[in-house]
N, CA, C and O atoms as a Tripos MOL2 file, in Angstrom:
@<TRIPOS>MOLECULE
protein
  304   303    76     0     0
PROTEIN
NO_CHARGES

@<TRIPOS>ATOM
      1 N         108.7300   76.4120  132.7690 N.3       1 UNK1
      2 CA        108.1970   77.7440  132.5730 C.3       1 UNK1
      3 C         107.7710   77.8810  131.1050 C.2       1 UNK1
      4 O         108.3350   77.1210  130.3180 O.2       1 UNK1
      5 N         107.0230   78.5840  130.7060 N.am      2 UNK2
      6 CA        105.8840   78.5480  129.6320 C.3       2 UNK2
      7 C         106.6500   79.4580  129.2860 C.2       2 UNK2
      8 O         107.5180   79.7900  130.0940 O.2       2 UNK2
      9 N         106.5570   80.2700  127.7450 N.am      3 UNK3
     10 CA        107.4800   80.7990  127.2480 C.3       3 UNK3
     11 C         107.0300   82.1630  127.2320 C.2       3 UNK3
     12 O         107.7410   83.1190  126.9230 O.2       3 UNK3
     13 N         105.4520   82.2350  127.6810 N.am      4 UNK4
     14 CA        104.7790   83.1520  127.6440 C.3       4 UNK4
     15 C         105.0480   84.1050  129.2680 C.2       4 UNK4
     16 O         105.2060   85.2840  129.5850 O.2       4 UNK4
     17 N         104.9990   83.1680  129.7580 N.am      5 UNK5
     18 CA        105.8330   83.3720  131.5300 C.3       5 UNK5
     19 C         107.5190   84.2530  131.6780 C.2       5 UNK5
     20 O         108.0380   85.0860  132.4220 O.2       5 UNK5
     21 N         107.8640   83.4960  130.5430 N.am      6 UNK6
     22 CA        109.2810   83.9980  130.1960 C.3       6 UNK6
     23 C         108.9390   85.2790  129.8110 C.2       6 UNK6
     24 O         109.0600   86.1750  130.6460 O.2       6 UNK6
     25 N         108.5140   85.5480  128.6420 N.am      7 UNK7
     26 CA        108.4100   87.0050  127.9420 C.3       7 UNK7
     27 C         107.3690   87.9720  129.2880 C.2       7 UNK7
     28 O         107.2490   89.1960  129.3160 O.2       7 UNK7
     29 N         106.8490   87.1480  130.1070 N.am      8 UNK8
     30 CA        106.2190   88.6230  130.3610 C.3       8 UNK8
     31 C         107.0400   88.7800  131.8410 C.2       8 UNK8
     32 O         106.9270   89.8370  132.4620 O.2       8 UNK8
     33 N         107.7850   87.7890  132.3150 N.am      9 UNK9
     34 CA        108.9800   88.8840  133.3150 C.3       9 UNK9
     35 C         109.6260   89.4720  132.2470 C.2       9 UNK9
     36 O         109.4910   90.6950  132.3010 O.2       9 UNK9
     37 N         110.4680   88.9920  131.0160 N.am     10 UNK10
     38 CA        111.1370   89.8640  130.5960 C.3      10 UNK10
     39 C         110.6920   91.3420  130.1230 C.2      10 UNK10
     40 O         111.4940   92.2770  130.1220 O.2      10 UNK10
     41 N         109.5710   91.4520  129.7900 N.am     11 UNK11
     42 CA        108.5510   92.5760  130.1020 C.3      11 UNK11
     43 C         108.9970   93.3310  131.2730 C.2      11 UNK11
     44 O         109.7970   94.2380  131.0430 O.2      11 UNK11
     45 N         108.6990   93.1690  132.2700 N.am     12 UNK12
     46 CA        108.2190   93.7680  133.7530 C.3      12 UNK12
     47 C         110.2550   94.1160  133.6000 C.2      12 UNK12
     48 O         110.7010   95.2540  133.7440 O.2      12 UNK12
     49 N         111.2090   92.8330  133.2870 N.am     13 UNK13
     50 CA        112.4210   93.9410  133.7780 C.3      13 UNK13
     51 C         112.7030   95.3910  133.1780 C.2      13 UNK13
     52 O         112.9400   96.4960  133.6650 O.2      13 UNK13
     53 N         112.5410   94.7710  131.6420 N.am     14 UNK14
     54 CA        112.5290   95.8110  130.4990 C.3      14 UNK14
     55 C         112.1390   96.9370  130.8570 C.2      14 UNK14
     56 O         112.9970   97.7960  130.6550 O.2      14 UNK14
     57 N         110.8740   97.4450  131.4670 N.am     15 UNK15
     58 CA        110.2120   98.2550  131.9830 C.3      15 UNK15
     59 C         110.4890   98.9720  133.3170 C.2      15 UNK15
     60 O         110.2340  100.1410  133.6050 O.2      15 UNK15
     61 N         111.1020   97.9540  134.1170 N.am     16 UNK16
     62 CA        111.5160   98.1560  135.6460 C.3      16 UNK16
     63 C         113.0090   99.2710  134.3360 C.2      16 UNK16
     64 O         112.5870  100.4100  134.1340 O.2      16 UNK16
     65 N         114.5300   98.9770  133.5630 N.am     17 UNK17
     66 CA        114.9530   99.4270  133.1930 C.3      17 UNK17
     67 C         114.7340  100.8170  132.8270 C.2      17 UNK17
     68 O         115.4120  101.7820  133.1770 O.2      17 UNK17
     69 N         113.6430  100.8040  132.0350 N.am     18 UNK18
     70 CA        113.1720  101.9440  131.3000 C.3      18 UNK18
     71 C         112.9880  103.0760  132.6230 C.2      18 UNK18
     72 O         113.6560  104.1090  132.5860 O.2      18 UNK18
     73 N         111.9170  102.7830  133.9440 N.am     19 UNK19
     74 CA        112.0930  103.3320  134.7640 C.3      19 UNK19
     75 C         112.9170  104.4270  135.3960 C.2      19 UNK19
     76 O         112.8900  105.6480  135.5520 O.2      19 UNK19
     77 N         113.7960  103.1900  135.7340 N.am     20 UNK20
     78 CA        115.7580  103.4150  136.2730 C.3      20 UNK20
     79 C         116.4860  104.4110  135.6950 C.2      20 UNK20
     80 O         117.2100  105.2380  136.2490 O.2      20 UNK20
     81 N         116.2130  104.2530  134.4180 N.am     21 UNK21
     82 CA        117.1320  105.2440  133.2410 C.3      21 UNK21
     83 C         116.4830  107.1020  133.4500 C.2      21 UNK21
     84 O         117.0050  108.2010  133.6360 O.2      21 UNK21
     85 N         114.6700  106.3950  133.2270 N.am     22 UNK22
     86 CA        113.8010  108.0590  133.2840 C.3      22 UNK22
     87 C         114.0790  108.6410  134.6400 C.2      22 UNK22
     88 O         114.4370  109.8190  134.6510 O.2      22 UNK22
     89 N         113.9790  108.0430  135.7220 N.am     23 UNK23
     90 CA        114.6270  108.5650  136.8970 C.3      23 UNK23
     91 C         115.9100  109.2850  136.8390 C.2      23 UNK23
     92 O         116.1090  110.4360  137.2270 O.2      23 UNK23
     93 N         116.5810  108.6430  136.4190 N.am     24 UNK24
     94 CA        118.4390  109.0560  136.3360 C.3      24 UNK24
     95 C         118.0760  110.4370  134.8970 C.2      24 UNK24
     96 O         118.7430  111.4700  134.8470 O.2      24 UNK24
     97 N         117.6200  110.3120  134.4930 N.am     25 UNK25
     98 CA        117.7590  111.2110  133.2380 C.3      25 UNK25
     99 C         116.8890  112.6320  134.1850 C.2      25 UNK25
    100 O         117.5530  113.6420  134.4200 O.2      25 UNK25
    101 N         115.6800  112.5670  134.5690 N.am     26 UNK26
    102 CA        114.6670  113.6030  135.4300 C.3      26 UNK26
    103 C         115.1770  114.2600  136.6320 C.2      26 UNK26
    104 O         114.7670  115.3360  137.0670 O.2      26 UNK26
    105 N         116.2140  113.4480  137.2020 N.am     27 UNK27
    106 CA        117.1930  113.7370  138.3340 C.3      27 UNK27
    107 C         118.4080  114.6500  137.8630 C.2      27 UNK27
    108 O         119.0720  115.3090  138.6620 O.2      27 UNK27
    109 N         118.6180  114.6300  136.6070 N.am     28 UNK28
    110 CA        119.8070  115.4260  136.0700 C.3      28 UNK28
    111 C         121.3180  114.5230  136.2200 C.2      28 UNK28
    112 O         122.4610  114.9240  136.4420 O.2      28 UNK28
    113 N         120.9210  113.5240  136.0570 N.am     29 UNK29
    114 CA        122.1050  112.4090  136.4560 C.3      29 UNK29
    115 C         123.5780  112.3690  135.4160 C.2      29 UNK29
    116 O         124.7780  112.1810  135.6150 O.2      29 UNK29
    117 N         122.6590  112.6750  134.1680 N.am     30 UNK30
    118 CA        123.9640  112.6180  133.1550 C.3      30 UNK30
    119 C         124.9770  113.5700  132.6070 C.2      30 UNK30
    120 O         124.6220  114.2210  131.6250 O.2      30 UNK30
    121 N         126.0400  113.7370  133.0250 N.am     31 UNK31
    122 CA        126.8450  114.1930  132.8060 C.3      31 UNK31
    123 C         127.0450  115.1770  132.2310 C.2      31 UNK31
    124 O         127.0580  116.3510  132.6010 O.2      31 UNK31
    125 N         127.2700  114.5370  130.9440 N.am     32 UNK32
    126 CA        127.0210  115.2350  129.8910 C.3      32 UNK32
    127 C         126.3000  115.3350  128.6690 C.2      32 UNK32
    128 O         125.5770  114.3390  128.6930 O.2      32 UNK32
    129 N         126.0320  116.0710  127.4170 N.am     33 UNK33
    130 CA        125.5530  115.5080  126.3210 C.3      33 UNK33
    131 C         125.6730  113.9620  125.4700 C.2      33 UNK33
    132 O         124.8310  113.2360  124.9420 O.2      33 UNK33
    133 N         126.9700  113.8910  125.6170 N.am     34 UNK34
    134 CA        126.9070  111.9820  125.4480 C.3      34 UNK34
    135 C         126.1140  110.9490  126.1400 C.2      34 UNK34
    136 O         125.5090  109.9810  125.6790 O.2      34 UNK34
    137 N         126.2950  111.5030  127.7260 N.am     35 UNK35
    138 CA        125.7630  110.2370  128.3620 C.3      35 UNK35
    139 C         124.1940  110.4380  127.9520 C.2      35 UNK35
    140 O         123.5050  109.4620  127.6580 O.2      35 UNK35
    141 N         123.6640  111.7980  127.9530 N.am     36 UNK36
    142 CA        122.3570  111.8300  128.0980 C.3      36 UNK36
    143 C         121.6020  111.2370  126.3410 C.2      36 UNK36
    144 O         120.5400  110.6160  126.3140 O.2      36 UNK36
    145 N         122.2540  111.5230  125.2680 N.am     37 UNK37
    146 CA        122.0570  110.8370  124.6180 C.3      37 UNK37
    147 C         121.7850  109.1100  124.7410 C.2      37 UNK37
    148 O         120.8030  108.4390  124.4260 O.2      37 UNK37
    149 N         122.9440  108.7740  125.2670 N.am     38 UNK38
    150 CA        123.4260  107.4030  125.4590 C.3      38 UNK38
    151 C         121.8630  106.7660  126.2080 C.2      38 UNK38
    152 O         121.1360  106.0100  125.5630 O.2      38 UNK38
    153 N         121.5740  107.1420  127.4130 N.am     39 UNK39
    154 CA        120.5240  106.8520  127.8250 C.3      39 UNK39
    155 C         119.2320  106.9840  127.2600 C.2      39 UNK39
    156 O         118.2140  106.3150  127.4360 O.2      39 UNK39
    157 N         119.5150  108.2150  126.3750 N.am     40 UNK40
    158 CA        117.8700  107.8060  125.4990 C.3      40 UNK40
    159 C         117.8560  106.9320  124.5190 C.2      40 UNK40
    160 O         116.8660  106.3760  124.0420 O.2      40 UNK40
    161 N         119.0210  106.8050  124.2030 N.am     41 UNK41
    162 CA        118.9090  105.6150  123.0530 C.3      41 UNK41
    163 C         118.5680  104.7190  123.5880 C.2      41 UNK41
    164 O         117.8550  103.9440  122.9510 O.2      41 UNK41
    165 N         118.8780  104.4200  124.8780 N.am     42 UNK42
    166 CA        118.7540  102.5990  125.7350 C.3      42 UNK42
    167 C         117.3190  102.7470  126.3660 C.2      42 UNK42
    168 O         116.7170  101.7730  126.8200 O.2      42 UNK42
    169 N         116.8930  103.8120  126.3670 N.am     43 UNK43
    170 CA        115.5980  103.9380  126.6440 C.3      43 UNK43
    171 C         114.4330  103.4450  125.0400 C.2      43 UNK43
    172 O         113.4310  102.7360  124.9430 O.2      43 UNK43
    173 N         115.2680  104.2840  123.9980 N.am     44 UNK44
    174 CA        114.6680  103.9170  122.7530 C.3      44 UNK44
    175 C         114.6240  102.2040  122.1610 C.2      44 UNK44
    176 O         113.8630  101.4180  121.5980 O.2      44 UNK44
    177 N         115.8360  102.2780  122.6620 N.am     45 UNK45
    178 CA        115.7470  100.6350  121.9020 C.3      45 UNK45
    179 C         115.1400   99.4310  122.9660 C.2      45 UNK45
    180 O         114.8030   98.3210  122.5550 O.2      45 UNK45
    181 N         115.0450   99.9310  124.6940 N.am     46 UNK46
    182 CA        114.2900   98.9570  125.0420 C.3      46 UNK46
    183 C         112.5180   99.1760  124.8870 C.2      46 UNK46
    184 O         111.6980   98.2990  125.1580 O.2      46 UNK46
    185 N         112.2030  100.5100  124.4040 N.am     47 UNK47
    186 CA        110.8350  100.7870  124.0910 C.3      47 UNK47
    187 C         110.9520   99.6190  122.8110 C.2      47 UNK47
    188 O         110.3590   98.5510  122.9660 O.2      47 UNK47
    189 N         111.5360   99.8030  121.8730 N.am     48 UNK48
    190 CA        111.7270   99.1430  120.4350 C.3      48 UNK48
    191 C         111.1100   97.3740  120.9830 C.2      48 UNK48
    192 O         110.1940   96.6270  120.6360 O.2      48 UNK48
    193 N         112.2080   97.3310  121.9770 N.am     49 UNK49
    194 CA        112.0600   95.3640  122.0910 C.3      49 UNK49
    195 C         110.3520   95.6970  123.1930 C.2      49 UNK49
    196 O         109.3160   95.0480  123.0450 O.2      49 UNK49
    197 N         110.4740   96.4070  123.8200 N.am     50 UNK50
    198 CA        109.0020   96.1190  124.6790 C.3      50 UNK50
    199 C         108.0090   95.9700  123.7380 C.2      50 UNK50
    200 O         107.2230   95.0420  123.9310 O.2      50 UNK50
    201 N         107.8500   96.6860  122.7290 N.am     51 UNK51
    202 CA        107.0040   96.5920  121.6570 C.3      51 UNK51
    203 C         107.0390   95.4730  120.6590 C.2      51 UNK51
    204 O         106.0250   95.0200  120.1280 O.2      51 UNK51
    205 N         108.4280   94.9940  120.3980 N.am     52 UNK52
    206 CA        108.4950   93.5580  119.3750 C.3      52 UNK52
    207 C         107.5510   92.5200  120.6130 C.2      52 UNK52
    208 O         106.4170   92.1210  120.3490 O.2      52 UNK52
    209 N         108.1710   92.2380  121.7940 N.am     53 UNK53
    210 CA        107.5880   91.1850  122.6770 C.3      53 UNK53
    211 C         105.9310   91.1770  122.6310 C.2      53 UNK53
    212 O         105.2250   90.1810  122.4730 O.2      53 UNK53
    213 N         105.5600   92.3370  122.7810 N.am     54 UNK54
    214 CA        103.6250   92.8330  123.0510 C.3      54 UNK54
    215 C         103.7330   92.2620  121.6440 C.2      54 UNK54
    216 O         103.2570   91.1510  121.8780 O.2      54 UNK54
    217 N         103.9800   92.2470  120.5470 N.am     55 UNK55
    218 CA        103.6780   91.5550  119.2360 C.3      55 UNK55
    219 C         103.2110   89.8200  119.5820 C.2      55 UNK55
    220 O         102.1840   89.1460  119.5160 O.2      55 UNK55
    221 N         104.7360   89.6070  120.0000 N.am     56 UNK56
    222 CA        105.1720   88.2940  120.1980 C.3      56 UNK56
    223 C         104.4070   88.0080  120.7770 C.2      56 UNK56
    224 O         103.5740   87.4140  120.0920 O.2      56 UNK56
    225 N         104.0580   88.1020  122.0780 N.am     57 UNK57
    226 CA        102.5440   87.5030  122.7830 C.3      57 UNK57
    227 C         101.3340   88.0020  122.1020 C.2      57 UNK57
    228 O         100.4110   87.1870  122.1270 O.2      57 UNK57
    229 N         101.1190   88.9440  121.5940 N.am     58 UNK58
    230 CA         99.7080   88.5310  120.9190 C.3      58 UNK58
    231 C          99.5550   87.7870  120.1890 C.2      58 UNK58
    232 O          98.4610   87.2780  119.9430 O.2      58 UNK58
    233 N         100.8010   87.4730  119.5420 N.am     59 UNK59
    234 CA        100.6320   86.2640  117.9800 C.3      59 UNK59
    235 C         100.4090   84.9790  118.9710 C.2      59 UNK59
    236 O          99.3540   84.4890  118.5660 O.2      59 UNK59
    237 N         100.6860   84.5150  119.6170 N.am     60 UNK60
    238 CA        100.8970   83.8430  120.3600 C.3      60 UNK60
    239 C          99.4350   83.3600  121.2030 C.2      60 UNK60
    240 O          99.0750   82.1960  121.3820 O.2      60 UNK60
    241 N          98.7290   84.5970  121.6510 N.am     61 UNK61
    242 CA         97.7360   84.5650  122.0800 C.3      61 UNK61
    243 C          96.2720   84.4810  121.0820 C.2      61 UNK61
    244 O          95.2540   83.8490  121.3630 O.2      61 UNK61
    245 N          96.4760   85.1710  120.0670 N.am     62 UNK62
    246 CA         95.6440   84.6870  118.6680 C.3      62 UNK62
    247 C          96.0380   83.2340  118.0280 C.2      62 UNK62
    248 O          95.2160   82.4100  117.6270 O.2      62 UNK62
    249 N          97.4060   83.0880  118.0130 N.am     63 UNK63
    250 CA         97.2730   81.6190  117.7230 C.3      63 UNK63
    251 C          96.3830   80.5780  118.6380 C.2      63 UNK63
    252 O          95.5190   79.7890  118.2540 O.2      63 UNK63
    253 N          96.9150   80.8520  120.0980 N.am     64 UNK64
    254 CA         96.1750   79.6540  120.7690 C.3      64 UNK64
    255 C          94.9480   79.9260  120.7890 C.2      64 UNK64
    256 O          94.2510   79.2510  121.5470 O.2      64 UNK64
    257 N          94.2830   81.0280  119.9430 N.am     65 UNK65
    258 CA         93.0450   81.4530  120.8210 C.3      65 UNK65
    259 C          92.3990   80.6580  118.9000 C.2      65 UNK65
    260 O          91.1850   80.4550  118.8780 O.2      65 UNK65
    261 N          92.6830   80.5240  118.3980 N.am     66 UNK66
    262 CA         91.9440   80.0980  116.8180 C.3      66 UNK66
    263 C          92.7760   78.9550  117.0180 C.2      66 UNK66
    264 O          92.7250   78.3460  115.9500 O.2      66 UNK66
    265 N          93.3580   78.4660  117.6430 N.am     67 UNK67
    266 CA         93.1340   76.9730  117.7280 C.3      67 UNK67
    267 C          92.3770   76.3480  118.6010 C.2      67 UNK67
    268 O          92.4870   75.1230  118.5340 O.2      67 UNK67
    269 N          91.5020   76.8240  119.5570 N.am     68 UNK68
    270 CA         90.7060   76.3410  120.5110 C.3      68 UNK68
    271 C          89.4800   76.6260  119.4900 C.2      68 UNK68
    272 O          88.7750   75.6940  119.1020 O.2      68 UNK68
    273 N          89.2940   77.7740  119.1330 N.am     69 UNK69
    274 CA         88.1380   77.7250  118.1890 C.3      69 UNK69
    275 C          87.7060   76.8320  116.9540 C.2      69 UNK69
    276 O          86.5830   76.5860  116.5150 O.2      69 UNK69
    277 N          89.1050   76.3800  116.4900 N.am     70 UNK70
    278 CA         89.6190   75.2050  115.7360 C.3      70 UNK70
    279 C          88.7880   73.8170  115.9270 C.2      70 UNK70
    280 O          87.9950   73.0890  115.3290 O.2      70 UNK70
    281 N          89.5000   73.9350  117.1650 N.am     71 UNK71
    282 CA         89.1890   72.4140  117.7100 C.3      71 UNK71
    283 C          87.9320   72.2560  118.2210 C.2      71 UNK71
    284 O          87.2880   71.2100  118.1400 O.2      71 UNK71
    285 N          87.5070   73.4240  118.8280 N.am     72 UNK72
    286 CA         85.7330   73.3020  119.2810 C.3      72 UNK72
    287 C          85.0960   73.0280  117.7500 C.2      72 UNK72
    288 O          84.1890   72.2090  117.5990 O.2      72 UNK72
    289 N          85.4610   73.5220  117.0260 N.am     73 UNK73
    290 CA         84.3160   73.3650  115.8890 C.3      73 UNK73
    291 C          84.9140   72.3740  115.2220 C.2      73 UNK73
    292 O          84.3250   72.4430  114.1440 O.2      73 UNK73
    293 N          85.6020   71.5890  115.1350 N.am     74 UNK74
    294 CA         85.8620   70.1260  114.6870 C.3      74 UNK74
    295 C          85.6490   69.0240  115.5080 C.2      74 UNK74
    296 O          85.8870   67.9420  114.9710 O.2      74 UNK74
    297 N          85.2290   68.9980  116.7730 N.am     75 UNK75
    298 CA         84.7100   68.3370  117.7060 C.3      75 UNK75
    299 C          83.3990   67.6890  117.0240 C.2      75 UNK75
    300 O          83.1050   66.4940  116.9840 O.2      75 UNK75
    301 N          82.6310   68.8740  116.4570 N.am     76 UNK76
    302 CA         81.3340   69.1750  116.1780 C.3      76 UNK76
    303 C          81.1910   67.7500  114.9510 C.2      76 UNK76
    304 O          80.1310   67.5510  114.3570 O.2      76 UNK76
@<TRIPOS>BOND
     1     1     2 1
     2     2     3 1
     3     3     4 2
     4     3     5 am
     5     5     6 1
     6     6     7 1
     7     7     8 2
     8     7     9 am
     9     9    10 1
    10    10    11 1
    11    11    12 2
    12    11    13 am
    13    13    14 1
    14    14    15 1
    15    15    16 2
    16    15    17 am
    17    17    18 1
    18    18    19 1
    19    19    20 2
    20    19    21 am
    21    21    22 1
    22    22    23 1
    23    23    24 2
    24    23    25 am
    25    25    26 1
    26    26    27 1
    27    27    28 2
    28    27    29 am
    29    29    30 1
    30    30    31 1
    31    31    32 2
    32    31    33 am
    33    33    34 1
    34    34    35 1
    35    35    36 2
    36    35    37 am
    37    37    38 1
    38    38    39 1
    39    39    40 2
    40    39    41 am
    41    41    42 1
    42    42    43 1
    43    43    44 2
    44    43    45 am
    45    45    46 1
    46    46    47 1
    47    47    48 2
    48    47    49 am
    49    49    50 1
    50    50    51 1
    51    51    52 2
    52    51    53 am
    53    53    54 1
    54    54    55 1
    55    55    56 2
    56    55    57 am
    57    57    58 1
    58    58    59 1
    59    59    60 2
    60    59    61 am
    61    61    62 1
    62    62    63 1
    63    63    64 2
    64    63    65 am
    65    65    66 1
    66    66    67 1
    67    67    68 2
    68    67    69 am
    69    69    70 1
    70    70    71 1
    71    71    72 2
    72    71    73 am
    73    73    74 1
    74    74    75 1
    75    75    76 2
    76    75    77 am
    77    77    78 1
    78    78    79 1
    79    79    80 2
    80    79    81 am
    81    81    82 1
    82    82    83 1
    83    83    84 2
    84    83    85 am
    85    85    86 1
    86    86    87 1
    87    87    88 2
    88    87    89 am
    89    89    90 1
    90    90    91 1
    91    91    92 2
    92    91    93 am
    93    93    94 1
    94    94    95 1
    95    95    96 2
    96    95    97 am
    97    97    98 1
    98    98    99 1
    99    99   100 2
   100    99   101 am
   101   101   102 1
   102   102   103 1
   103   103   104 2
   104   103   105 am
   105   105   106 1
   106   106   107 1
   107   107   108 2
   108   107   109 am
   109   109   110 1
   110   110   111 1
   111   111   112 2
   112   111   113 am
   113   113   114 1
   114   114   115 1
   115   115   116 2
   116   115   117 am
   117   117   118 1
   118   118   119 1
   119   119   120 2
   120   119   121 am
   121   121   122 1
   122   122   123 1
   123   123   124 2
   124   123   125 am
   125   125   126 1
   126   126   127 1
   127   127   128 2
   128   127   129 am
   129   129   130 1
   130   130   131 1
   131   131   132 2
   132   131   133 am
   133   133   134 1
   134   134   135 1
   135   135   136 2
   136   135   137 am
   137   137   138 1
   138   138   139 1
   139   139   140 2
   140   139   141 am
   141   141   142 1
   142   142   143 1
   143   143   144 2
   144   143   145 am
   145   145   146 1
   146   146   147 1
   147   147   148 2
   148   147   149 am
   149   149   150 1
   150   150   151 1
   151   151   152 2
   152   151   153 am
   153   153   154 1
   154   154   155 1
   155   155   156 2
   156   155   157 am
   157   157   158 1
   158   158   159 1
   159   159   160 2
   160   159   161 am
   161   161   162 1
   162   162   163 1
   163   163   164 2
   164   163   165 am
   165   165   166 1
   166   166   167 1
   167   167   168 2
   168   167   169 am
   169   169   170 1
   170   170   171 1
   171   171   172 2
   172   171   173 am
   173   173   174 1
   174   174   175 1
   175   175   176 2
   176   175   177 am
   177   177   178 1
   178   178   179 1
   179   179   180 2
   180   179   181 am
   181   181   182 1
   182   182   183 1
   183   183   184 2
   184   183   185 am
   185   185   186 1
   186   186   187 1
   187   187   188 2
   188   187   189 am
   189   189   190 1
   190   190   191 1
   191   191   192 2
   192   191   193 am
   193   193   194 1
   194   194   195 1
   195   195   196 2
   196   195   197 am
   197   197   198 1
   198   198   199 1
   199   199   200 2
   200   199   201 am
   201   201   202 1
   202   202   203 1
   203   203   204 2
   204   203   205 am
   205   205   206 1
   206   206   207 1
   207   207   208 2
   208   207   209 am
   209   209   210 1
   210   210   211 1
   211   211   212 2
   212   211   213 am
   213   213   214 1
   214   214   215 1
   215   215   216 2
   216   215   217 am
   217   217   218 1
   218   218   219 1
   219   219   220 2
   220   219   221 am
   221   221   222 1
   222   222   223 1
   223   223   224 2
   224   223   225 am
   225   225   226 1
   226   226   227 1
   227   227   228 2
   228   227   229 am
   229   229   230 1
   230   230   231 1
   231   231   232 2
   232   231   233 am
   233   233   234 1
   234   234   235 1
   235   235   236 2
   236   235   237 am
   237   237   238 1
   238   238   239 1
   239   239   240 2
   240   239   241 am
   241   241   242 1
   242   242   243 1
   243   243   244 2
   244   243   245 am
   245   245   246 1
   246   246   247 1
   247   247   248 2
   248   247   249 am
   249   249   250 1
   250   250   251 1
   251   251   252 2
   252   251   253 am
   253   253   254 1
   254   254   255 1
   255   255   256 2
   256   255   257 am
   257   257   258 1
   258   258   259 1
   259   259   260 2
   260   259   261 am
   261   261   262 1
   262   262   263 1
   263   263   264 2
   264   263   265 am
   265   265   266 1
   266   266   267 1
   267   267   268 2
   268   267   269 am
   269   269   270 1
   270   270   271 1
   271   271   272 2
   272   271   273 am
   273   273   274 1
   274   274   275 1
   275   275   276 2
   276   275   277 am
   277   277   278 1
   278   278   279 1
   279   279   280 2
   280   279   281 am
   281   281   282 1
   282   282   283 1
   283   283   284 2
   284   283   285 am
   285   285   286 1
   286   286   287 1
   287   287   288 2
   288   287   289 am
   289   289   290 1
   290   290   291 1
   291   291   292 2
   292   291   293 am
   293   293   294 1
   294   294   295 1
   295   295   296 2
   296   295   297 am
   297   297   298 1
   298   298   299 1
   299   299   300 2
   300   299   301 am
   301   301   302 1
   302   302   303 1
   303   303   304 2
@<TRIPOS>SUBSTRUCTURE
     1 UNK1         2 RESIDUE 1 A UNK
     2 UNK2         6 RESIDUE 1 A UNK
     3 UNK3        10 RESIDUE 1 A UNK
     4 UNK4        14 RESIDUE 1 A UNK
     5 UNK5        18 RESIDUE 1 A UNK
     6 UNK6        22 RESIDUE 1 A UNK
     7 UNK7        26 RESIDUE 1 A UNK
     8 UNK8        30 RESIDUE 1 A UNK
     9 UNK9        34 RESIDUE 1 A UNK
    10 UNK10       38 RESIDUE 1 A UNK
    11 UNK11       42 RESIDUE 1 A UNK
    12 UNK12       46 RESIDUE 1 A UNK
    13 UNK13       50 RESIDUE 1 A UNK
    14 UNK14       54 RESIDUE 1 A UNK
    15 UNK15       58 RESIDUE 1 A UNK
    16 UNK16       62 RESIDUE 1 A UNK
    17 UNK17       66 RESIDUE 1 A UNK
    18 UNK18       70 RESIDUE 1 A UNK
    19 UNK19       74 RESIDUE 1 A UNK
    20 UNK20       78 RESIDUE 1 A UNK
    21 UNK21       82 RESIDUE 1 A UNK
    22 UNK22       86 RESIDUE 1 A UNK
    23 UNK23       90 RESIDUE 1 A UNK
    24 UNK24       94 RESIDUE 1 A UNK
    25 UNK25       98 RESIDUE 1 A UNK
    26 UNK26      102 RESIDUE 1 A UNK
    27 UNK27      106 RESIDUE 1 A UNK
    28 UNK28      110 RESIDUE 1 A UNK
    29 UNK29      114 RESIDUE 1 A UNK
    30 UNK30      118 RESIDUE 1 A UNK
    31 UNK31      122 RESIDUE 1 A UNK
    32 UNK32      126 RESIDUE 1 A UNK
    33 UNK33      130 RESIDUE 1 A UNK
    34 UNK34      134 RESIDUE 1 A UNK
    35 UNK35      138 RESIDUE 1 A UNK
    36 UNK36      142 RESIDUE 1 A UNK
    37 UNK37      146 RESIDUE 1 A UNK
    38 UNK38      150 RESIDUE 1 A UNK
    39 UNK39      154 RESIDUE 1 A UNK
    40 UNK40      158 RESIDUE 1 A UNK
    41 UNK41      162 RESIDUE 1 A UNK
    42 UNK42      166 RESIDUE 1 A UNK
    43 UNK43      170 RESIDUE 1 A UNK
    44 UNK44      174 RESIDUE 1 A UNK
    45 UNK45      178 RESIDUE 1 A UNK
    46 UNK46      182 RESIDUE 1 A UNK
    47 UNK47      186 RESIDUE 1 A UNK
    48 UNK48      190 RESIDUE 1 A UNK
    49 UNK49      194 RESIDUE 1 A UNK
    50 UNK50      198 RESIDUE 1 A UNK
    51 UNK51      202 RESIDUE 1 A UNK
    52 UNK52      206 RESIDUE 1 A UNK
    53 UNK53      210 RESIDUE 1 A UNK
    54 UNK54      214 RESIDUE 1 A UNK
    55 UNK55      218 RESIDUE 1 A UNK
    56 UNK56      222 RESIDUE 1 A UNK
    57 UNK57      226 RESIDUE 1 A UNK
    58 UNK58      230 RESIDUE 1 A UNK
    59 UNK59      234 RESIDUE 1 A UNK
    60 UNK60      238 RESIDUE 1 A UNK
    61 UNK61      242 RESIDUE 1 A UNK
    62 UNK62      246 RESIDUE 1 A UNK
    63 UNK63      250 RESIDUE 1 A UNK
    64 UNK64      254 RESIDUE 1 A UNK
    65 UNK65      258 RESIDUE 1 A UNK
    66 UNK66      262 RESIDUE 1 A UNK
    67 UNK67      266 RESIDUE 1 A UNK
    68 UNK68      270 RESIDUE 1 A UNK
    69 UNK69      274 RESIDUE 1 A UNK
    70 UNK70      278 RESIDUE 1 A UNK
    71 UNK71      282 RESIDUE 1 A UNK
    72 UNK72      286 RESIDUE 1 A UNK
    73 UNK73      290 RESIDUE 1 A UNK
    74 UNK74      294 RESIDUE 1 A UNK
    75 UNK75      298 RESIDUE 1 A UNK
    76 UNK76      302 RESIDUE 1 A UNK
């Protein structure tokens, strides 16, 4: 598995999470003021990593993409 394969299920769970939580929070699920905190934070910090990863694959995707451009024009 390509690492890029890796990060983008871990994407789709991250997100499937984020879901789960906005449901439970829109439903009136939490308790109390702690929990409902508690859940936005885990909502906050997996927004935080969904956003480091979308980094991570674009660097990733600009790298391979200026090394093909690389190599086409050193072919030359």
């Amino acid at each position: 598995m390509y690492i890029t394969d890796f990060l983008n299920k871990y994407k789709r769970d991250l997100n499937n999470r984020i879901d789960d939580i906005s449901i439970s929070l829109t439903s009136g699920s939490a308790s109390d003021i702690g929990q409902y905190k508690a859940m936005v934070g885990e909502i906050q910090g997996l927004t935080y990593a969904l956003e480091h990863i979308q980094t991570l694959l674009k660097k990733v995707d600009d790298d391979s993409n200026s090394t093909k451009i690389r190599s086409s024009t050193e072919e030359r």
